[in-house]
C-alpha positions, 0 to 999 in steps of 0.5 A: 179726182182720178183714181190711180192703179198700180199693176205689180206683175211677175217677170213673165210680163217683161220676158215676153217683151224680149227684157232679160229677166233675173233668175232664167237659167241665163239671167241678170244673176247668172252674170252678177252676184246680187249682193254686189248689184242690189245691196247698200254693201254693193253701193259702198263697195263699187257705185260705178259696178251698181250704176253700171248694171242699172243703166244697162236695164235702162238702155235695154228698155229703149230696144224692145216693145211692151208685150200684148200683156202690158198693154191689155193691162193699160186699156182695161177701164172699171 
């Protein structure tokens, strides 16, 4: 049986990939109030602002390249 890893890694890994991070001086929660994007009263209030911030996460991730970082992390064997 294959034994699974999972990495748990800071937003550092994903800025150096060119993903916009949460809480840089200009980040995700300098253009959204976290209660109105990443809250169930978010959800309730406006789904189509919540599922609108998060599809933009996702288009993002088809514009840039995992970082030297994350791929050292992915060939790394015991």
């Amino acid at each position: 049986m294959k034994k699974k890893i999972v990495i748990f890694t800071g937003a550092g890994i994903s800025a150096e990939s060119g993903i916009q991070t949460f809480r840089d001086s200009d980040g995700l929660w300098e253009q959204y109030d976290v209660k109105d994007v990443a809250t169930i009263d978010g959800w309730r209030k406006d789904r189509q602002l919540v599922l609108k911030f998060y599809n933009e996460r996702h288009k993002q991730l088809d514009t840039v390249e995992p970082s030297s970082d994350s791929y050292s992390k992915c060939r790394r064997s015991p």
